[in-house]
N, C-alpha and C positions, 0 to 999 in steps of 0.2 A: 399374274394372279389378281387382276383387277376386278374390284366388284362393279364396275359399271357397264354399260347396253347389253346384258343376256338379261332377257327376261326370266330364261328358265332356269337363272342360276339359284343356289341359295347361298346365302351370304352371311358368314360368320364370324366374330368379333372376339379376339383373345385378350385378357385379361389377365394379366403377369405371362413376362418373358425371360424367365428362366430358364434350368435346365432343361425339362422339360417341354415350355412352351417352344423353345427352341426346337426341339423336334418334331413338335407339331407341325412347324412351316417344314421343316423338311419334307415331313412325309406325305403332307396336303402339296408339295412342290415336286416330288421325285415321283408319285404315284397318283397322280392327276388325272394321266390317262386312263389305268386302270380302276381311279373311282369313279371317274365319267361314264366308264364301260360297265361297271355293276351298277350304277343308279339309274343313266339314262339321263343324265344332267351334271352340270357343274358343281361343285363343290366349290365354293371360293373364299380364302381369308381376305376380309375388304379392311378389316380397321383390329390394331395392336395399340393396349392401353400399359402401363407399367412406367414408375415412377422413375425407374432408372431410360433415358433415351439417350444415352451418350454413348453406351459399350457397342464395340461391334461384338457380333452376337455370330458375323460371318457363315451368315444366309441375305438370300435375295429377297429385298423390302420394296422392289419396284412397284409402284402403284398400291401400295398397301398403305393406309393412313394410319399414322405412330406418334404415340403422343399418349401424358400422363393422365387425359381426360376419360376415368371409367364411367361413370355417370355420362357423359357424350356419347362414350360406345354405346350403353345399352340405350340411349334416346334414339343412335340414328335409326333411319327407316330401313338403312340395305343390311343391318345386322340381324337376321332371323335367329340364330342361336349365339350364346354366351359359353365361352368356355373360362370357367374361373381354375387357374393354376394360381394362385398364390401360396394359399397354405394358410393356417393357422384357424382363430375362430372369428372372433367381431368383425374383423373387414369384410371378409370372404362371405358370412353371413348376409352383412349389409347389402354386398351389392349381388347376390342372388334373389335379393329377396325383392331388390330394386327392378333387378330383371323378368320377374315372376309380372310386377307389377304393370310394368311398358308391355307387358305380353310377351317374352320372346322364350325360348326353350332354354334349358341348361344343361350343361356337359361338366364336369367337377373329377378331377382328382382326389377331394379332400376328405379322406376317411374320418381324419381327426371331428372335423366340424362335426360331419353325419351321423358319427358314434355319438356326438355331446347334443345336437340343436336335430335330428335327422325327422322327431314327431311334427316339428315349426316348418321344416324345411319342406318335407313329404306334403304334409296338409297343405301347405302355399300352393304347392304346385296343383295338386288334387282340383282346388278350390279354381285355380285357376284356369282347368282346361289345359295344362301345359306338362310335358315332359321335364326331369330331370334324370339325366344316367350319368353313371359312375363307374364305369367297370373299370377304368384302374387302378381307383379306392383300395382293389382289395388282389394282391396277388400281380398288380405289374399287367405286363401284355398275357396273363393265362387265363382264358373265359369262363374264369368258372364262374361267375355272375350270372354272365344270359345262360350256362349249362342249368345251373338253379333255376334260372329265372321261367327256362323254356324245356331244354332237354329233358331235365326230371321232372317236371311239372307234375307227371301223372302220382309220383311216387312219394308216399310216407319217407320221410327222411330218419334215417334209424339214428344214422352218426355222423360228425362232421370231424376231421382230425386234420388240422394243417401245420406246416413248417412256414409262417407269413412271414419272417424275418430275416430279409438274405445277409444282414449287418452281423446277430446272432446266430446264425448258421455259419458262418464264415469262421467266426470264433472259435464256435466248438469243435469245428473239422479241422483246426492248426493246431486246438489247443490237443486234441487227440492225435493227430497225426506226427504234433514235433516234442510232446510232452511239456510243452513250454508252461508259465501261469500266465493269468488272465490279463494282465495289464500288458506284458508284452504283448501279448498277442492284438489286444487291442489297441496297443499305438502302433503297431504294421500296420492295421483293418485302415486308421484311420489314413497314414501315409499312404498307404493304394485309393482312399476316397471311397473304402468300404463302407466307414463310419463315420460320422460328425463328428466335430471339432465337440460337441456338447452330445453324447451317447448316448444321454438317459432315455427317453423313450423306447432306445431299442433294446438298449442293455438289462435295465428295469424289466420291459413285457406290455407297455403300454402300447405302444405301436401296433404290435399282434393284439392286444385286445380290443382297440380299436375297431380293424376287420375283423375278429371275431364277433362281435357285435351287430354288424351287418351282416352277416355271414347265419346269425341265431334268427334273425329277424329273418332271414330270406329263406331258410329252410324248416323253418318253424312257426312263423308269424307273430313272435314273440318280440312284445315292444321292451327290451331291456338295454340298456345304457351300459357306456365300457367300467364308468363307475360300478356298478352291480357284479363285474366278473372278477372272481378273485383271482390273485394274477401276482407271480413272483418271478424274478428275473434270474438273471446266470450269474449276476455276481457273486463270490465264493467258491465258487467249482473249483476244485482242486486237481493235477495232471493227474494224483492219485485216482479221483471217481473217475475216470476214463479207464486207465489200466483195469482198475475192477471190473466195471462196467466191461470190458470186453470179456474176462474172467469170466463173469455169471453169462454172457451170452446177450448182451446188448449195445444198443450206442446211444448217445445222451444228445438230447434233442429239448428245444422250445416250443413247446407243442400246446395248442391252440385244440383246446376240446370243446366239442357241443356234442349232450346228447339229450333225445328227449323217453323221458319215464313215462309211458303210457300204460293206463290203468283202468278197470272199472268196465263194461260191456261194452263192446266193441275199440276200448279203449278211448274213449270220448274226455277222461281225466290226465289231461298232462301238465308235468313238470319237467322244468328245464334243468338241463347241467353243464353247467359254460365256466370253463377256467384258462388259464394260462399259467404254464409252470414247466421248469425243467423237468424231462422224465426220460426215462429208461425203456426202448422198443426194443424191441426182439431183432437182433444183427440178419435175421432171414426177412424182415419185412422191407416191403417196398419202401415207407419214410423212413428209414433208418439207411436207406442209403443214397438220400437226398445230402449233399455236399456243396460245399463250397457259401456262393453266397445266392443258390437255387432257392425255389418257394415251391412247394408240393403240398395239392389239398388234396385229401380223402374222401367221397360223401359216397356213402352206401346207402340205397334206397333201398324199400322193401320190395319191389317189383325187379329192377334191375340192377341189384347187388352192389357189391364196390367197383366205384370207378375213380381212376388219377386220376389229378388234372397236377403238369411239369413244367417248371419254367422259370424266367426268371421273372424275377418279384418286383423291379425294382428298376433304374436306368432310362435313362432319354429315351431311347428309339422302341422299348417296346412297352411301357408307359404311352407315349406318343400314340404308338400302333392301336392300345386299347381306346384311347381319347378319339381319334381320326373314325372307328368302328363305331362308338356311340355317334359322333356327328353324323355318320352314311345316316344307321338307324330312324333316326328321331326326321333327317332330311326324308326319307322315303314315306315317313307318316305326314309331314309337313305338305307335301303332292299330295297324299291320298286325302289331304283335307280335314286331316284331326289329328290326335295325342295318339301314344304310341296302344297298339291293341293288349298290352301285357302290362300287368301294375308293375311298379319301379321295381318294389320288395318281394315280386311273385304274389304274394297277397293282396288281396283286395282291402282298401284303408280301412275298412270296417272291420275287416278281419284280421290286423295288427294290434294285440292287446295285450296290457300286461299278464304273463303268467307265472304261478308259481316256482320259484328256483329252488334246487334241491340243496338242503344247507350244505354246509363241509361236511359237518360234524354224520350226514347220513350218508355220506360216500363208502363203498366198498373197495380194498387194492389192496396191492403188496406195497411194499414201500425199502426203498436203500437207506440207511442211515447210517450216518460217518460221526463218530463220538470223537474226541480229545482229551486221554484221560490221562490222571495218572500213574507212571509205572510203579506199580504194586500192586502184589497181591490180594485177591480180594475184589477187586476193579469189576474185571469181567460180568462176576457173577452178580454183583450191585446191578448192573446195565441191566443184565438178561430178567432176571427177578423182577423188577419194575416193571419190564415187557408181557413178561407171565402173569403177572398179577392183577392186570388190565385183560387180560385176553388175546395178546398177542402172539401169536405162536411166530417162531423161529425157522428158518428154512437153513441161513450160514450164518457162521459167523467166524470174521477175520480178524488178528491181531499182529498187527506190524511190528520190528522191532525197533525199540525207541533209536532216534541217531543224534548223531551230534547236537546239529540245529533244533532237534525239536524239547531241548531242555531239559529231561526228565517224563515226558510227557509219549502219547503213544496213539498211533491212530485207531480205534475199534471200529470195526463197521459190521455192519446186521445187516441181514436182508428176511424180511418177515416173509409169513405168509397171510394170504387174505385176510386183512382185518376192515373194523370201523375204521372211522378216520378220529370221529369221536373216543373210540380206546385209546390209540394211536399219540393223541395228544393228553390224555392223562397220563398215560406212562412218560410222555414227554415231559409232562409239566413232573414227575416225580423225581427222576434223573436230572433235569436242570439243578434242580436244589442241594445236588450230590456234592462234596466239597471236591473229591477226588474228580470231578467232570470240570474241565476248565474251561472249556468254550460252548457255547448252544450248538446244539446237535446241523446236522447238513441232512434237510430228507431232500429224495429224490423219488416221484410217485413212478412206479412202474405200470405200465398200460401192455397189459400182453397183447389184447386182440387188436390188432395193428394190420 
């Protein structure tokens, strides 16, 4: 894999050797042939930077130059693209941005960055004449990036609905499948190396909101930050909301929404609506029976309706697959003698701008809610009353019989129908204050058109 005597090679420079990067050299080593044979040129990794050079990593480093000097990489001359796998934000910034500067392209896994620095990073590149892609930022080895980017092109993006978390999806298919609670199941996740030693980003929703973020911008044009999306995780869920949840006719998912509200003649007025939250789909839809630790994105356009995109999300070899795809790309532009003919974000930089978000409080949906109250009479109709009183109408309502372990106490759960979200939380905030209610409510948003 030597970058020296082909002239018509292009030669590329990795930047953390990781799990991932690790599979980068595989699959730049195992499908060589086959990338020679779709470009019409080499593809060659010539220089590997990363702090750690002592692990065997148990792949072939023959003639590959390795060594902790990243600033080196992105100076030499036979490094035409940068692939940064680190992760995190300040480094990985720094030296794309170093890269941007020496002139050479970039390839990045890092959603995280690009949800937080992505207006600094885009512009860099812009400014610079230079590409950067990401496709396995978001969804692992599944293209739904360049389908955005390119496939849909033609079309109004009506809806985006994904499962980006194969860490939380893993979760909630054990924790339904074996009735288990959440901690267990999440110390197996972690024992298989589902999950990190440190969860939170996935368990939380940051992660998923993360590529949601890129994902709003790439289907909408909309310059919004992971900050701006409101975003609640699965901790809490109880084996109980699964049981029900199968009862009413759904399955409990981490589900990553964009939609955009168009308005006004020809629809020329939009607002965005971008969350992340556990919800409740319909047991007959296609994401609801996405399992295990899969990633499945939904985007329905207004010309060519809903289309999947299945896969997994996450893992060396098809991570890797998506990384190896941008470098062909960007190398097939780098022959033709320019930057790549499609903007990064599908949009044109000028046409990436803030636009207005539709608040909580004006959201439309049904909603699950799981109370803890206590057993006594009179309870129930406390709950429901607060609900009614607000505007919330009722569709079920279930009362378990109090047991052993639960003290005195009794689980209620409601399942409304279409309200505000704005009602929604006044009747909540009414019932919190209830003495007989002992814990804050559990909602769960239900999304039917799935």
């Amino acid at each position: 894999m030597s970058g020296q005597g082909n002239q018509d090679e292009i030669g590329v420079g990795l930047i953390g050797f990781g799990t991932i990067g690790r599979g980068v050299v595989k699959v730049l080593s195992d499908n060589a042939k086959e990338i020679e044979q779709r470009l019409g040129f080499p593809l060659r990794l010539v220089r590997i930077a990363d702090l750690d050079t002592d692990t065997d990593r148990g792949v072939d480093l023959s003639d590959i130059h390795f060594d902790a000097d990243a600033s080196g990489l992105i100076a030499d001359p036979s490094v035409q693209i940068v692939i940064e796998l680190i992760g995190g934000y300040d480094v990985p910034r720094k030296f794309i941005l170093e890269a941007f500067a020496a002139g050479k392209h970039v390839v990045t896994a890092n959603k995280a960055l690009l949800a937080l620095h992505g207006r600094e990073i885009f512009g860099a590149a812009f400014s610079a004449g230079l590409d950067i892609a990401f496709e396995a930022a978001v969804g692992g080895g599944i293209p739904v990036l360049r389908s955005l980017r390119e496939g849909l092109a033609a079309n109004k993006i009506e809806k985006v609905l994904g499962i980006l978390n194969g860490t939380t999806n893993y979760v909630l298919t054990e924790m339904e499948s074996t009735g288990e609670d959440f901690d267990v199941v999440l110390k197996r996740a972690q024992e298989l190396g589902y999950a990190e030693a440190d969860p939170t980003f996935d368990v939380e929703g940051i992660d998923a909101a993360h590529k949601l973020a890129l994902l709003t911008a790439m289907a909408y044009g909309a310059d919004l930050t992971f900050e701006e999306i409101p975003t609640e995780g699965i901790r809490g869920l109880l084996p109980l909301d699964f049981e029900l949840a199968a009862e009413f006719g759904y399955r409990i998912k981490l589900l990553a929404v964009a939609k955009c509200h168009r308005s006004g003649e020809g629809g020329e007025t939009e607002r965005i609506e971008a969350r992340v939250q556990p919800t409740m789909v319909p047991t007959s839809s296609l994401l609801a029976n996405v399992d295990g630790a899969m990633n499945a994105i939904e985007v329905r356009g207004n010309a060519v309706g809903p289309t999947l995109y299945y896969g997994a999300g996450a893992g060396e070899m098809p991570t890797a697959s998506a990384v190896v795809a941008d470098l062909m790309e960007i190398s097939r532009e780098i022959k033709r003698g320019g930057c790549g003919p499609v903007a990064p974000l599908s949009y044109l930089p000028q046409y990436i701008v803030p636009k207005p978000v539709v608040s909580d409080e004006e959201l439309m949906g049904r909603a699950y809610l799981r109370f803890t109250a206590v057993d006594e009479p009179g309870v129930l109709g406390q709950i429901t009353g607060a609900l009614g009183e607000e505007g919330v109408g009722i569709a079920s309502v279930v009362q378990r019989e109090a047991t052993a372990a639960a003290r005195g106490t009794v689980p209620v759960i409601v399942l409304t129908h279409s309200a505000s979200e704005a009602a929604l939380r006044a009747a909540l905030g009414k019932i919190a204050v209830l003495a007989e209610v002992v814990e804050a409510p559990r909602v769960i948003r239900i999304e039917e058109e799935v």
